[in-house]
TORDRENTI-965650 format. One record per residue: residue number from 1; residue in one letter; x, y, z of N, C-alpha, C in turn. Coordinates in pm, whole numbers, m for minus. Layout:
BEGIN
  mipa  bake    n.px    n.py    n.pz   ca.px   ca.py   ca.pz    c.px    c.py    c.pz
   NUM     A       X       Y       Z       X       Y       Z       X       Y       Z
...
***
This chain:
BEGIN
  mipa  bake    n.px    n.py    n.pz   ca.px   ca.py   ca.pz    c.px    c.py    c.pz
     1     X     287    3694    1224     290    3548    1229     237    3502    1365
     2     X     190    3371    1394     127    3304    1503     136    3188    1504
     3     X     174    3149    1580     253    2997    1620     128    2922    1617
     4     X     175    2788    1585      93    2684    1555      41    2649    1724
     5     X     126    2653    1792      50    2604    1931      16    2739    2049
     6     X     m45    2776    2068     m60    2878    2152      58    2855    2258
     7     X     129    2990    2298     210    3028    2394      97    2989    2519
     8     X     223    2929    2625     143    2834    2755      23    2931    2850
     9     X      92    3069    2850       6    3169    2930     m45    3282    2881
    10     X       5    3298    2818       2    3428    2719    m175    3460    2630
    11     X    m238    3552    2707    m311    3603    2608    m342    3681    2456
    12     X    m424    3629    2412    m390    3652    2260    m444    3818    2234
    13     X    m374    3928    2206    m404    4015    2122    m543    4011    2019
    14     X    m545    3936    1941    m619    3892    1839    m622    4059    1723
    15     X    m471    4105    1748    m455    4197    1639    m485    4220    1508
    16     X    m485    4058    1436    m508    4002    1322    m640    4004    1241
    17     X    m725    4052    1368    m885    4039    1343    m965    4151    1345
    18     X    m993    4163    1227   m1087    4322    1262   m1272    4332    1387
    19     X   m1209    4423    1480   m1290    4417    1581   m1443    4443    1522
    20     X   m1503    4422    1502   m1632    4506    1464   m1757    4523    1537
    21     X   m1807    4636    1588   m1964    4596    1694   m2047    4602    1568
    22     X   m2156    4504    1616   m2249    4443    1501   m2395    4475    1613
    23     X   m2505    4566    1545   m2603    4556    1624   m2708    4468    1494
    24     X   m2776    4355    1563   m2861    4292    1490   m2992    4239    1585
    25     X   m3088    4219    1533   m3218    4201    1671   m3236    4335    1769
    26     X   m3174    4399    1726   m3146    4522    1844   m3059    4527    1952
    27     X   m2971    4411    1939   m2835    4367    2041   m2727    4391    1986
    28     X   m2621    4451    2047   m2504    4499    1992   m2434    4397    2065
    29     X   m2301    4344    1973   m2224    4244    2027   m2066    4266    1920
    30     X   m1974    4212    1975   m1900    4258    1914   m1847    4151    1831
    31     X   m1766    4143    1698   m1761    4023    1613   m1599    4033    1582
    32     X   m1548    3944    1575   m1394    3932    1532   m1397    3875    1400
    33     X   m1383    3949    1258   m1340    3943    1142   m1208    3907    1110
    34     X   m1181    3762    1015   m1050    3814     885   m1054    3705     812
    35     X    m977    3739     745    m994    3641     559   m1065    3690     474
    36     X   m1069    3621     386   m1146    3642     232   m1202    3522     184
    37     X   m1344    3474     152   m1394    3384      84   m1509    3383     145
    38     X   m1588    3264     157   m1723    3250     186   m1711    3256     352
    39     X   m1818    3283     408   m1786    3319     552   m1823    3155     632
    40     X   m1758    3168     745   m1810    3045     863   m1806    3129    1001
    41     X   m1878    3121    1077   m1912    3179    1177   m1848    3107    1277
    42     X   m1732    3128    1371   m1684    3021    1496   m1745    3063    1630
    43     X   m1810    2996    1683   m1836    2981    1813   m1768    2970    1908
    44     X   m1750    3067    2049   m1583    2979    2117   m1723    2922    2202
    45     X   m1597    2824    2277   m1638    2749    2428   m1616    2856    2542
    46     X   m1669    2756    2622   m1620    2796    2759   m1494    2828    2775
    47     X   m1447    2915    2838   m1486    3033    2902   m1473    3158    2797
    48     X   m1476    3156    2637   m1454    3236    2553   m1357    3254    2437
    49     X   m1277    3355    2389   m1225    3340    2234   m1141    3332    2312
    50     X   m1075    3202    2389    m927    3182    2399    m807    3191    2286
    51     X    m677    3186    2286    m612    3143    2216    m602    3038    2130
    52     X    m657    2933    2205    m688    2798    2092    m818    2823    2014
    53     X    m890    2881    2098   m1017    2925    1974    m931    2997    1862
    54     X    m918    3073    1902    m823    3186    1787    m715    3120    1707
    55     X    m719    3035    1757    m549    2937    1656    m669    2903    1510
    56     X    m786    2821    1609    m874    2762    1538    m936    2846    1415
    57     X    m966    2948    1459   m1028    3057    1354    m944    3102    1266
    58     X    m829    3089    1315    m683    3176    1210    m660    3032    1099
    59     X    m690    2888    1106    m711    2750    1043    m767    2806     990
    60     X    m938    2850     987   m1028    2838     903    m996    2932     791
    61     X    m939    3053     861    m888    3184     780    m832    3105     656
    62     X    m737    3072     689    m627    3025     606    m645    2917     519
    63     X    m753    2851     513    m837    2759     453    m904    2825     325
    64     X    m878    2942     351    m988    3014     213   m1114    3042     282
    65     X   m1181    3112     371   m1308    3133     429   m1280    3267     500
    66     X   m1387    3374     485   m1400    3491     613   m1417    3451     742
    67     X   m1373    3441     818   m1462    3383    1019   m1499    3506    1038
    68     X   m1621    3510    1079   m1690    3582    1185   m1659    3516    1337
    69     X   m1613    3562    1415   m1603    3525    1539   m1678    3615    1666
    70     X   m1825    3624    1707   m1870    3655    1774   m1788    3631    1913
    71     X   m1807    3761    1999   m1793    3776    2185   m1943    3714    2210
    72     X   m1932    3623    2306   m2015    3574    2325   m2048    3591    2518
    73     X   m1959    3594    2544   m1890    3580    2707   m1749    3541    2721
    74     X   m1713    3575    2826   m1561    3605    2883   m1465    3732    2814
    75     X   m1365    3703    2874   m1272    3819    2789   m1209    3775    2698
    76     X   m1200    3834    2562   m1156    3793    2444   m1048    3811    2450
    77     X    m958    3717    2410    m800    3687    2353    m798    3644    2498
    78     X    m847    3625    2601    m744    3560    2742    m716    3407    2762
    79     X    m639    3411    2820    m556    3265    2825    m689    3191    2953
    80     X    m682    3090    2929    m832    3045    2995    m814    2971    3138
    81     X    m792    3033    3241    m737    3023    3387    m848    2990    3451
    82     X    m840    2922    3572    m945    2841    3613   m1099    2949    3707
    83     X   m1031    3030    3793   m1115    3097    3864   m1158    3193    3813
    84     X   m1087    3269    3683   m1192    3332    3578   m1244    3298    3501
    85     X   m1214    3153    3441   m1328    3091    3369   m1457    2998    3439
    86     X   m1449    2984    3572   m1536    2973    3666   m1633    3046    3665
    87     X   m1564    3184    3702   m1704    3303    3720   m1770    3302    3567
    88     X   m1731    3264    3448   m1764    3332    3380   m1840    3196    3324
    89     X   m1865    3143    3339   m1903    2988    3370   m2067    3013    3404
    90     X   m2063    3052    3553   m2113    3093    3649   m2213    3163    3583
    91     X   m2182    3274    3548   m2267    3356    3466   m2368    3355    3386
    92     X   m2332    3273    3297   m2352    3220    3189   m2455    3113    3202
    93     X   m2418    3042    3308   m2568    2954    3307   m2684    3057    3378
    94     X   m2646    3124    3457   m2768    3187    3452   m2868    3324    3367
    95     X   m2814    3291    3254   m2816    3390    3165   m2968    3385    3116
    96     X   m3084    3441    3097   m3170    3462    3006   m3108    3420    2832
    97     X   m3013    3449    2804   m2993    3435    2688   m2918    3282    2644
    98     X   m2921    3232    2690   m2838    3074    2707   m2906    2941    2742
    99     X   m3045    3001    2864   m3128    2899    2960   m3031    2762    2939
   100     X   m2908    2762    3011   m2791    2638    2973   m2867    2532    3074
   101     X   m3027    2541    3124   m3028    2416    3197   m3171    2383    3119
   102     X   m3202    2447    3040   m3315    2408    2905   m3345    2337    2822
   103     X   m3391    2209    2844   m3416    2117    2738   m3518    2120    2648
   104     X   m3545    2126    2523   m3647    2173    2410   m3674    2291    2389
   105     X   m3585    2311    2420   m3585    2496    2381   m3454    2597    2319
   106     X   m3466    2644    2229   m3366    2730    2173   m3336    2857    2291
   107     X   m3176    2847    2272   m3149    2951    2310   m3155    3098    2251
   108     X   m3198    3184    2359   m3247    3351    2273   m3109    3374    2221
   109     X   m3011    3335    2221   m2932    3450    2131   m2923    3324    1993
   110     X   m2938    3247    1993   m2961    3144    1832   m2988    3268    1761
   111     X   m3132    3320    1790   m3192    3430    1717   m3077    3554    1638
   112     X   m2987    3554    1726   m2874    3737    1676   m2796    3604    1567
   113     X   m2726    3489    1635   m2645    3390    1536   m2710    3438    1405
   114     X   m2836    3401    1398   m2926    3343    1279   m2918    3462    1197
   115     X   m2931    3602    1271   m2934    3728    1204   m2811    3767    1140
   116     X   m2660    3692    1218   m2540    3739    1212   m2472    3651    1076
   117     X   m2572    3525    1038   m2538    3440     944   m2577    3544     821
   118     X   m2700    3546     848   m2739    3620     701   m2687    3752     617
   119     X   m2628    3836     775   m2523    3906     726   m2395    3873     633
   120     X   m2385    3812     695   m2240    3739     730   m2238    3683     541
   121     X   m2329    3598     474   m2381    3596     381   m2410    3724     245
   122     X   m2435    3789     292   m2463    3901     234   m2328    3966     190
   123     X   m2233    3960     288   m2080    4040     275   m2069    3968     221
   124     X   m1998    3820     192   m1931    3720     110   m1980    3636       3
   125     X   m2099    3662      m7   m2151    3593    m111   m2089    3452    m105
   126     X   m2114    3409    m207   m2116    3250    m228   m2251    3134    m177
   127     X   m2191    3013    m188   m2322    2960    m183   m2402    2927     m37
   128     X   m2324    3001      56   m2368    3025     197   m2311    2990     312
   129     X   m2305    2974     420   m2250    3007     519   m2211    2886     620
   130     X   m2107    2868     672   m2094    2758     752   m2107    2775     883
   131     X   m2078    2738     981   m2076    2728    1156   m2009    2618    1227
   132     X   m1938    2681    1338   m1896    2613    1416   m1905    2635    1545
   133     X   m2004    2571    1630   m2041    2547    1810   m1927    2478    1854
   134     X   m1897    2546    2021   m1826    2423    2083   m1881    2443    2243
   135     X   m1901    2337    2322   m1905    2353    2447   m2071    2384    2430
   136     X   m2059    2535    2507   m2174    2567    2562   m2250    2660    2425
   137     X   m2183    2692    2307   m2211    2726    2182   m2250    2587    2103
   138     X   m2243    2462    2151   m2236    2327    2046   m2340    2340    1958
   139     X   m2451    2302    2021   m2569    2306    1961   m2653    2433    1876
   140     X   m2550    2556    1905   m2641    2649    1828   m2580    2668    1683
   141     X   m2500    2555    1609   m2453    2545    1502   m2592    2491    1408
   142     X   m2683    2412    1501   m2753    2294    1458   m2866    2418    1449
   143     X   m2896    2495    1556   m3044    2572    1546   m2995    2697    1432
   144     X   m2886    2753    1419   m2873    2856    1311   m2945    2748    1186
   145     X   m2955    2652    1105   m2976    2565    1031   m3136    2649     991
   146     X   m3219    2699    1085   m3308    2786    1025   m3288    2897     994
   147     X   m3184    2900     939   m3138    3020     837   m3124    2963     723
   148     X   m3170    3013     585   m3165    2908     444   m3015    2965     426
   149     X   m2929    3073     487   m2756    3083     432   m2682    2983     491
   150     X   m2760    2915     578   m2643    2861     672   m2656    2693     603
   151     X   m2486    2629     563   m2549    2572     478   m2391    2429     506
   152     X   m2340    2466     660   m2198    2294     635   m2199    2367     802
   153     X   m2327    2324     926   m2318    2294    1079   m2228    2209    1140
   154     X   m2132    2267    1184   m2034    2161    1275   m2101    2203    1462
   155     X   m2136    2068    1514   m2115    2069    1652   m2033    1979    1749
   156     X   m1972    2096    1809   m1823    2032    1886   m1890    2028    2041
   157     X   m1887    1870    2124   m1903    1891    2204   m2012    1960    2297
   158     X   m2125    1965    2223   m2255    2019    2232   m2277    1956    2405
   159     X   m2288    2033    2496   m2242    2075    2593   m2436    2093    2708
   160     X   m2483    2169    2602   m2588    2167    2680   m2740    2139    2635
   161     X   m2844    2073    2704   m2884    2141    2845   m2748    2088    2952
   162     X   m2728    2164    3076   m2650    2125    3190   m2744    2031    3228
   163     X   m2693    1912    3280   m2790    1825    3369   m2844    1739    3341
   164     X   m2865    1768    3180   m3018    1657    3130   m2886    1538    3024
   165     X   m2836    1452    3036   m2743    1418    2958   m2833    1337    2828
   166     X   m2910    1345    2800   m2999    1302    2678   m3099    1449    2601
   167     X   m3035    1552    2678   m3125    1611    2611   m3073    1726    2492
   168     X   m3167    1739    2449   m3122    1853    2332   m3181    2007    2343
   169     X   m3074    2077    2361   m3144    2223    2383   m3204    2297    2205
   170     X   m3293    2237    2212   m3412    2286    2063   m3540    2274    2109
   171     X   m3554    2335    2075   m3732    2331    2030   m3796    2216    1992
   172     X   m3868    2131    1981   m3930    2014    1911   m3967    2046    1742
   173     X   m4017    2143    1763   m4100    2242    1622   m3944    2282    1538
   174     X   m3845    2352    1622   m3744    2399    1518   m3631    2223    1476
   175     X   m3616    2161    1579   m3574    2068    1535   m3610    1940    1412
   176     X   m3766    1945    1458   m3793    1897    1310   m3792    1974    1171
   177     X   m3819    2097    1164   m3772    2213    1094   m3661    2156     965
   178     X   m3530    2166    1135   m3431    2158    1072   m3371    1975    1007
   179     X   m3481    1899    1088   m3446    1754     965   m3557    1787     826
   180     X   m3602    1837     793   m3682    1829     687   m3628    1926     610
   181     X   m3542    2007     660   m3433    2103     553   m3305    1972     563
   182     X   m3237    1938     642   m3139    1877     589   m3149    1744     482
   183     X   m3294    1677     479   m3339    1611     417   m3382    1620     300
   184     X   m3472    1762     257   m3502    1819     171   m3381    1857      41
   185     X   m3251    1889     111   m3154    1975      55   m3021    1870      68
   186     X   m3020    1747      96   m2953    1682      79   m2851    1694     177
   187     X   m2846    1791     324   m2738    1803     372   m2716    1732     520
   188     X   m2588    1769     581   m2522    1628     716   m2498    1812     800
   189     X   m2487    1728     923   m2420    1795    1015   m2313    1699    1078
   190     X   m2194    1772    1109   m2117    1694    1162   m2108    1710    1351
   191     X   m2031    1600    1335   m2022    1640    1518   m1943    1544    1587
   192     X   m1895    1564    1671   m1716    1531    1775   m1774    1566    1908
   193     X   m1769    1430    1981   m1701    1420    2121   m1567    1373    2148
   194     X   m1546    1340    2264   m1454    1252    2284   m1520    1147    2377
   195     X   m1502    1015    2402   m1517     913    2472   m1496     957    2615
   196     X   m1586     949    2691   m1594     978    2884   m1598    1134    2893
   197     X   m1635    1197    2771   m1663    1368    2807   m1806    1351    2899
   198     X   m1789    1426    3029   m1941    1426    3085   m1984    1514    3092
   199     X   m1971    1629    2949   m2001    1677    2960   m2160    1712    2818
   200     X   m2082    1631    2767   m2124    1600    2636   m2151    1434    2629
   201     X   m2254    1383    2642   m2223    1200    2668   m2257    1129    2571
   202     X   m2254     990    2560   m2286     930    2441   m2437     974    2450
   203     X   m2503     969    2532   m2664     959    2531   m2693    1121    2445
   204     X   m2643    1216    2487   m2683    1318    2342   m2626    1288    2184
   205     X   m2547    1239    2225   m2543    1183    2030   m2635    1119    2036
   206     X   m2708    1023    2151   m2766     916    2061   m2901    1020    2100
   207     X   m2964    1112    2118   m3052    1205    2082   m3047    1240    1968
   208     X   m2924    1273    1921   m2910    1358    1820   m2937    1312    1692
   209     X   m2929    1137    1731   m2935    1026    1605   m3070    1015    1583
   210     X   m3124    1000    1717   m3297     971    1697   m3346    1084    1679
   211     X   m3318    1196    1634   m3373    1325    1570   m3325    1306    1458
   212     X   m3214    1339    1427   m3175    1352    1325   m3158    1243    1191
   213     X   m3166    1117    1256   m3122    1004    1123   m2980     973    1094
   214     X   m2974     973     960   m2851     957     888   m2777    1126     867
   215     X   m2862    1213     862   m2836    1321     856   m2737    1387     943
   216     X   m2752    1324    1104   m2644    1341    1194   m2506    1229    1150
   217     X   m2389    1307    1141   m2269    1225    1129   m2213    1212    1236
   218     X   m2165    1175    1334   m2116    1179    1494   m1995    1119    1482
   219     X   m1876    1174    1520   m1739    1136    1547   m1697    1106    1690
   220     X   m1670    1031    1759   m1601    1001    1849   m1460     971    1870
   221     X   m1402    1050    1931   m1253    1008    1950   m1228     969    2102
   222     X   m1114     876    2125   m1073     827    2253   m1011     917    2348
   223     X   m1088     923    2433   m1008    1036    2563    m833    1090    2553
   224     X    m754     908    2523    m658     963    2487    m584     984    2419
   225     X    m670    1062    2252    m591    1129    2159    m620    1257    2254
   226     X    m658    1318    2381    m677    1416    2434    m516    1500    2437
   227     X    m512    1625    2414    m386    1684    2446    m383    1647    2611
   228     X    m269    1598    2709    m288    1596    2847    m272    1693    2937
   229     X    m240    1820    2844    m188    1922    2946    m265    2029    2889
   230     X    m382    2084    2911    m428    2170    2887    m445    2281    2977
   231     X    m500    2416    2945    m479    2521    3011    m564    2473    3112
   232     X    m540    2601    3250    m613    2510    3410    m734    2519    3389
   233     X    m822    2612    3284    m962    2583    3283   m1016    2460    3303
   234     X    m925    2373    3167    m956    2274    3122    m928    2111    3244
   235     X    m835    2172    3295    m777    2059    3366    m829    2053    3469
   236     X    m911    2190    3523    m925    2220    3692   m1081    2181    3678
   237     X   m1146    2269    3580   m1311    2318    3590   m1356    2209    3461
   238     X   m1333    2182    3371   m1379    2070    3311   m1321    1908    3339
   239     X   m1229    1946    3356   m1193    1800    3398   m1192    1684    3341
   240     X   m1217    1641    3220   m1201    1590    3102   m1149    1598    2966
   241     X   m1159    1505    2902   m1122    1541    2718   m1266    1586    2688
   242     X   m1211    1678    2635   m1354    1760    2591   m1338    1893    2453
   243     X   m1219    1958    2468   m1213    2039    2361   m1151    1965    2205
   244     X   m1264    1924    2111   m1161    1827    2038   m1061    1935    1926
   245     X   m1166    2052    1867   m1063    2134    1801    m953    2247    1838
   246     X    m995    2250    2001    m883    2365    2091    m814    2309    2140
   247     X    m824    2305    2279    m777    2331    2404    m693    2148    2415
   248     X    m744    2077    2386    m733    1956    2367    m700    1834    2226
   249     X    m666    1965    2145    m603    1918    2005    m427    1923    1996
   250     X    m412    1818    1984    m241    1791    1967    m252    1791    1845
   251     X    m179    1907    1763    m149    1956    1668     m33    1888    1582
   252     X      m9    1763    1578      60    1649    1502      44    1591    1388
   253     X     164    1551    1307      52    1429    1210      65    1277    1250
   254     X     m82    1246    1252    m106    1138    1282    m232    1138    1383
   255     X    m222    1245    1507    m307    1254    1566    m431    1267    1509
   256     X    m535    1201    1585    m667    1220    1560    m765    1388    1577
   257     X    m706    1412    1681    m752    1580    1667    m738    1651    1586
   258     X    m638    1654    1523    m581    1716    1344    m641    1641    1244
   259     X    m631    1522    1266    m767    1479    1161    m934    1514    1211
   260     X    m959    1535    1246   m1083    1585    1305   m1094    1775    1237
   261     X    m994    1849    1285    m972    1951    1230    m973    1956    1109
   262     X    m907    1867     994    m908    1895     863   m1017    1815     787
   263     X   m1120    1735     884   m1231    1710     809   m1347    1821     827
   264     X   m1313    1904     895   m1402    2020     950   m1377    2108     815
   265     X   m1242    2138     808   m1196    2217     714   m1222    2167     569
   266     X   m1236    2040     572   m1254    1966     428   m1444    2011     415
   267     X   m1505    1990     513   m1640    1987     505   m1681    2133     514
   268     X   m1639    2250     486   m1702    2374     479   m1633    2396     333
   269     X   m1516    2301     284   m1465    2367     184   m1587    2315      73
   270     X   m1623    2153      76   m1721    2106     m16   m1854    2196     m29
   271     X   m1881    2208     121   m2061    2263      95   m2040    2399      60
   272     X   m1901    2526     106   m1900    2652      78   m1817    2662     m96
   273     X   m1795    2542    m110   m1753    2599    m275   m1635    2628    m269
   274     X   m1519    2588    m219   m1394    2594    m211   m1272    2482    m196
   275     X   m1377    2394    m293   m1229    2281    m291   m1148    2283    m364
   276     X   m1109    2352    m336    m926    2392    m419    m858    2478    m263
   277     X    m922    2519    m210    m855    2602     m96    m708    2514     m37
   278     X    m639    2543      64    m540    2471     103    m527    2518     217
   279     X    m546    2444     327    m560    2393     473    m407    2433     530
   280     X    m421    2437     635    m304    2468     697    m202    2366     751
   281     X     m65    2436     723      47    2375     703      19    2253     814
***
């Protein structure tokens, strides 16, 4: 069993999840498996598969869906503390595989995502595959979309380019790509900030609108449905409302972050073929 709110310090085990190294593109990375049904791929944030990521993925589990949960960076299952999610921060923007200060351009690991969808597809069958970005993963929910499995994109907080607050880390070529498939095929992407995230600002939604159309759905919530006490990552090194399905979700009814969560969960159940599933308690 696993508590609805992550323990305050405590790193997560993630016992629950079958570890698996996955080599695809010729990159080996390691993937956190569990459930049964059509698969959705979760993305963590900054600084990695925290505990609230993992609360989040153990939701989707339990929703009726497989998660694939790619290592992406940081240490998996750790509680997300400020001066190691700094370095790892740090890192990360200067990564070849991320270019987190890149505007019109896909990031190189989109490419393993895109490979890891079609897998991911292949094990679970059904009518294809969902995703979920957050942070510095936001936007690569939107570029997997050139995968024909990948088929109900959530982006949380789409995070980068660093710097450019209007810009969109895609390609020009793959972004129109991907409006003439969501257009073609009838489908939305969803997507959540919160109000005064600077990290994520209104001006990239409103990119995201003038790319995308009607096709982009954009949610905004008010800074303060923000949980106020989040781990020191969050409080020290981001410094805003910013995680709407982790780190910064007050797990209540009534709250807006839990509604945000179960339209996520409602929207992989429609496009993956599982509305009958049942969402968590």
């Amino acid at each position: 069993m696993h508590p609805s709110t992550p323990d305050s310090t405590a790193d997560d085990s993630l016992e629950d999840f079958a570890r698996r190294p996955l080599t695809l593109n010729a990159a080996m990375r390691t993937v956190y498996v569990t459930g049964r049904g059509p698969a959705v791929i979760v993305m963590a944030e900054m600084p990695g598969i925290s505990p609230h990521v993992a609360r989040f993925a153990r939701w989707v589990r339990d929703a009726g869906f497989t998660v694939y949960m790619p290592s992406l960076f940081g240490r998996d299952g750790a509680y997300p503390r400020a001066e190691e999610g700094r370095a790892i921060l740090q890192r990360a923007c200067v990564s070849a595989e991320f270019r987190a200060f890149a505007a019109n351009a896909s990031s190189p690991v989109t490419q393993w995502l895109r490979a890891l969808a079609r897998l991911a597809h292949e094990e679970c069958g059904g009518p294809g595959v969902g995703a979920i970005g957050m942070c510095f993963t936001g936007n690569f929910a939107l570029s997997m979309m050139l995968e024909r499995a990948m088929l109900a994109p959530v982006v949380c907080q789409p995070s980068l380019p660093l710097g450019d607050d209007g810009g969109i880390q895609m390609a020009p070529g793959e972004l129109a790509a991907v409006k003439e498939r969501l257009e073609r095929e009838d489908l939305t992407v969803l997507a959540y900030r919160f109000e005064g995230d600077r990290f994520c600002t209104a001006q990239r939604f409103q990119a995201y609108t003038a790319a995308l159309g009607a096709r982009f759905v954009p949610r905004v919530l008010p800074a303060s449905a923000a949980n106020p006490a989040p781990p020191p990552f969050f409080a020290e090194v981001v410094g805003c409302a910013h995680s709407v399905v982790t780190a910064h979700l007050i797990d209540a009814e009534g709250e807006s972050t839990r509604a945000a969560r179960d339209e996520i969960l409602a929207f992989f159940a429609q496009r993956l073929g599982r509305t009958g599933a049942q969402g968590p308690a």
